[in-house]
N, C-alpha and C positions, 0 to 999 in steps of 0.2 A: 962770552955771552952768546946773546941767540942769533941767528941770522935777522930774523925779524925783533925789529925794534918792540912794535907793537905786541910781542907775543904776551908779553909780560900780561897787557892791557885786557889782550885777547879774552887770557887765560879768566883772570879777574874779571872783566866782563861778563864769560862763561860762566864764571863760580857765581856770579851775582844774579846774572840772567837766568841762569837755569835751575837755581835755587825751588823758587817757586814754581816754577813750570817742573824744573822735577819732580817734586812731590805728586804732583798733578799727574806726571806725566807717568810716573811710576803707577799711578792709581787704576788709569784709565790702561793703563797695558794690560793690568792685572786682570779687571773688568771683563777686557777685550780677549785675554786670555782663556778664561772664564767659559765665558760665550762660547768660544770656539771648542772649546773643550766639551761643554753641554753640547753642543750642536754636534760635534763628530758622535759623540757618544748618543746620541739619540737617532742619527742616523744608522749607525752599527748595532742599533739593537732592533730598529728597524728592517732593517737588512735582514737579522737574525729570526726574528718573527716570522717576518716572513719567509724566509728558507725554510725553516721547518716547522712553522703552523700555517701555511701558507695555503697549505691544500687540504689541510682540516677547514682551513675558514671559507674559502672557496668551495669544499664539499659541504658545509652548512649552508652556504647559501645558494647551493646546486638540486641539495635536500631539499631545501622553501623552495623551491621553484619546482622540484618534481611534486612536491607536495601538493602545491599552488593548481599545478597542471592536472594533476590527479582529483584534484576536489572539485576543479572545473568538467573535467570529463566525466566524475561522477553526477555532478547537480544538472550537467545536458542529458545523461541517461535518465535521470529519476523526471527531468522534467518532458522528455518524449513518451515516459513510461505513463506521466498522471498525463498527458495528452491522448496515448491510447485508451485509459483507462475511461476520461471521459467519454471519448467516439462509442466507447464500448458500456457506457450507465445511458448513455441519451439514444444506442438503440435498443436496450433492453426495454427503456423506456418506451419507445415508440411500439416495441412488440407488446408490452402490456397494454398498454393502451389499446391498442387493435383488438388484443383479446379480451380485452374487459370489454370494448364492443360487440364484437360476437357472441360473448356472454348475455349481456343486456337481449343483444339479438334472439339468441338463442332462447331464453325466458320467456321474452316478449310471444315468440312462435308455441310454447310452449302452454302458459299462457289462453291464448285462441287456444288451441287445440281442445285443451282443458274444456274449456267452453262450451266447444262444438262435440266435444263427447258426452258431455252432461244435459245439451238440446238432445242428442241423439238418445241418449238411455232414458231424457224421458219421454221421446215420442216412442221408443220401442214398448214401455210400460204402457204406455196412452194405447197403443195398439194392441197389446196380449191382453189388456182390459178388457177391449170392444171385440175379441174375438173370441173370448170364453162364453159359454152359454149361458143365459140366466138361471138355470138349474143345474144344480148339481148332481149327479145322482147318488145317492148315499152309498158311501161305501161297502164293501161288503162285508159281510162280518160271516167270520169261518164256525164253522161247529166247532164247539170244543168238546171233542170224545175223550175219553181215556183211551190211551196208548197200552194194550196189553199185549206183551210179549211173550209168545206161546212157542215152546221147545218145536225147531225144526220140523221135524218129524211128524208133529200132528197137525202142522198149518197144512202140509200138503195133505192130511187124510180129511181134514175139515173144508175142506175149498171145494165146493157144488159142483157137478159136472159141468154147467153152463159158464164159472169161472175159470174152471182150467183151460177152456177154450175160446 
């Protein structure tokens, strides 16, 4: 027999005792198995990802950010750019203005001038009135001869001694 008395007991107790906790016990190992098996596998594929898409996914979001940064430095240029462009519509502005002043100006001097030339041509007319004579003397009036044209040669023998001299 056995050394231990009780083994007999043990064993039977063991078969008794463990019956139902085995079944259980087997279940939950499996579970627990399970798990561990997902888990390792999900870190190892993990692991794999990232070894070799690692620096694809880091350079897409290296990309967004130079992207990021480039959009930003572009919208500071366009917006310094519509800052000069304004400095540069409100002094064109300021120049037209001035000049549509001196326009006005200019008109206005204009204008007078007009005025004072129109007093003057008609005191000139007021004066060449009053300095013309009340009589005119009648013009003259020309003879009208007939133009007869007489060969060379005998105008000089027809001209009176008192005209050739």
């Amino acid at each position: 027999m056995s050394d231990f008395q009780n083994e007999d007991e043990y064993e039977r107790e063991g078969e008794f005792q463990s019956d139902p906790d085995d079944k259980e016990s087997v279940g939950r190992r499996g579970r627990m198995l399970a798990v561990c098996l997902l888990l390792a596998l999900i870190g190892s594929g993990s692991a794999f990802l990232c070894y070799y898409y690692g620096a694809a996914i880091a350079g897409a979001a290296a990309s967004k950010t130079d992207a990021i940064s480039q959009l930003t430095v572009t919208v500071q240029g366009l917006q310094q750019s519509q800052q000069g462009i304004a400095v540069d519509v409100r002094r064109s502005q300021e120049i037209l203005q001035g000049q549509q002043a001196d326009i006005k100006r200019l008109s206005d001097e204009i204008a007078q001038l007009a005025a004072k030339l129109d007093l003057i041509q008609g005191s000139a007319r007021e004066a060449q009135a009053a300095a013309q004579p009340v009589h005119k003397p009648p013009p003259r009036k020309l003879a009208s001869k007939p133009v007869v044209h007489e060969p060379a040669s005998q105008a000089t023998a027809s001209l009176t001694p008192e005209e050739k001299h």
